[in-house]
C-alpha positions in Angstrom: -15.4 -4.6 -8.7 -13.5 -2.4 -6.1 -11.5 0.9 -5.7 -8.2 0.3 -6.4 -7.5 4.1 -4.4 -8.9 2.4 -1.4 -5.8 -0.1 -1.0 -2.9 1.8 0.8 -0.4 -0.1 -2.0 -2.2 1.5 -4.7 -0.8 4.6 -3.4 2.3 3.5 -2.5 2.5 2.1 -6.5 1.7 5.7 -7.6 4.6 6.6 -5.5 6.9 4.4 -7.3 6.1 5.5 -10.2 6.8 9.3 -9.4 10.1 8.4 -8.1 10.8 5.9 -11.6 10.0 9.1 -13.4 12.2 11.8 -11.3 15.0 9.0 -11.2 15.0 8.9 -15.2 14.7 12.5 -16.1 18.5 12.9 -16.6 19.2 10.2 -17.9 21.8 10.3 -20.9 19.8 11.3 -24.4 20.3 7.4 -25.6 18.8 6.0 -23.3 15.7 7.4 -23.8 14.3 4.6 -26.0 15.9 1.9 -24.3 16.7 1.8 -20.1 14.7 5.3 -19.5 11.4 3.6 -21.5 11.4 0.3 -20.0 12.2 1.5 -16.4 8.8 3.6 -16.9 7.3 1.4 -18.4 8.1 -1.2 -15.5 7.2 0.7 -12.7 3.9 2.3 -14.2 2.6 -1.3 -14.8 3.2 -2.3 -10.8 -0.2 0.3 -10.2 -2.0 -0.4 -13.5 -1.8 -4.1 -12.5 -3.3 -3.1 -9.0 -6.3 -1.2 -10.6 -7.1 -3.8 -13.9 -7.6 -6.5 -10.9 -9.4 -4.4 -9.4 -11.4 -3.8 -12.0 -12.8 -7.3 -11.9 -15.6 -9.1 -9.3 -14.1 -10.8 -6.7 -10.9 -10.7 -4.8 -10.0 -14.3 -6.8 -9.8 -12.6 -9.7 -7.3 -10.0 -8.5 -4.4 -12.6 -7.3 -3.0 -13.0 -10.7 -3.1 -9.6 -10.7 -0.9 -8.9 -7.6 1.2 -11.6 -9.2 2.0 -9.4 -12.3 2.9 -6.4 -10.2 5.4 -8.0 -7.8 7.0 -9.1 -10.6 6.8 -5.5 -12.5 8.2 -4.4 -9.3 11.6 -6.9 -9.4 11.6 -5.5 -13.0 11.9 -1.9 -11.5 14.9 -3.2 -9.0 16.8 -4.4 -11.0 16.6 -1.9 -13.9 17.4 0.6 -11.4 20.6 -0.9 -9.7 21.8 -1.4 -13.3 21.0 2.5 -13.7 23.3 2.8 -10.7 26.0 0.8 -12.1 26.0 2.3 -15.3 26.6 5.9 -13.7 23.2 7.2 -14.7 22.2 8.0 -11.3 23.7 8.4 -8.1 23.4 5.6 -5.2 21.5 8.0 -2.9 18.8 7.9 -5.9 18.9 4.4 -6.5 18.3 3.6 -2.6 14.9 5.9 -2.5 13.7 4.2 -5.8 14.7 0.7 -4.2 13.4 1.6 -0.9 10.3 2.5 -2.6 10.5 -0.9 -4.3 10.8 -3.0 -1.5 7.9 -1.4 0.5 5.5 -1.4 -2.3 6.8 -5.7 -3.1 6.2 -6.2 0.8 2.6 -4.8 0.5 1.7 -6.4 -2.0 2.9 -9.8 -0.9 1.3 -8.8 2.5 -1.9 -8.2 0.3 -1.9 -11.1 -1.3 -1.7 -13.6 1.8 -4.5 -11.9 3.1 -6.4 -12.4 0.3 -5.4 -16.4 0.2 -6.4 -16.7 4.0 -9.6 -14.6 3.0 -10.1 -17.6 0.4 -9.2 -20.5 2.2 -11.9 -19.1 5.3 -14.9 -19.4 2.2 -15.0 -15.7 1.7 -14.2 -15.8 -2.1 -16.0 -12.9 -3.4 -15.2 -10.2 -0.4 -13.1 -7.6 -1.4 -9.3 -7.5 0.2 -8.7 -5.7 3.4 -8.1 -1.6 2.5 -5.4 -0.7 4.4 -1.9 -2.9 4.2 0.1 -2.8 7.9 2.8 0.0 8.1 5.5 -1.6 5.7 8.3 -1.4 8.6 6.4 -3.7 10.7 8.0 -7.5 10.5 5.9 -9.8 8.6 
């Protein structure tokens, strides 16, 4: 079991989440059980994916784990730039929330290799690295 708060794209998650939330406020009453709850919803399980893998022994066990929250996260991109394209938002809010996307996929596909080399090198049951590299660094 590790600290999830440790790993820079926890933080970066929690981030994403924020901006999900401020993005949605406005958005029109109807959509408040449909696009505005499933955009949440999305984005909020990126993190809580992070911190359930976390939450078991072993960095093995947190891979499928990393899995569920890149794809959360392509969840969250798209729902946003169809947000965009239905009006509810403006393109300048859609480019932080898919800025924010992109950065927070990158870790965690950045976290996830490392954790695979990690693996392949015997260490099966050492945690993952911490800290991520600065996301505007080329892979």
């Amino acid at each position: 079991m590790q600290n999830p708060k440790k790993l820079a794209v926890y933080g970066e998650a929690r981030e994403l989440a924020v901006a999900v939330y401020r993005l949605t406020r406005p958005f029109p009453r109807e959509e408040q059980f449909a696009l505005t709850r499933q955009l949440r919803r999305a984005a909020v399980s990126v993190g809580s994916n992070i911190a359930e893998g976390c939450g078991h022994k072993g960095s093995r066990a947190l891979v499928p784990y990393l899995h569920h929250s890149i794809g959360s996260a392509n969840e969250v991109e798209f729902q946003t730039e169809l947000a965009g394209r239905l009006g509810y938002c403006t393109s300048a809010e859609v480019d932080v929330v898919l800025e924010r996307v992109l950065r927070t996929r990158r870790m965690l596909i950045r976290l996830e290799a490392s954790i695979q080399r990690a693996l392949e090198g015997g260490g099966g049951n050492s945690p993952p690295p911490t800290h991520d590299p600065p996301p505007d660094q080329p892979r």
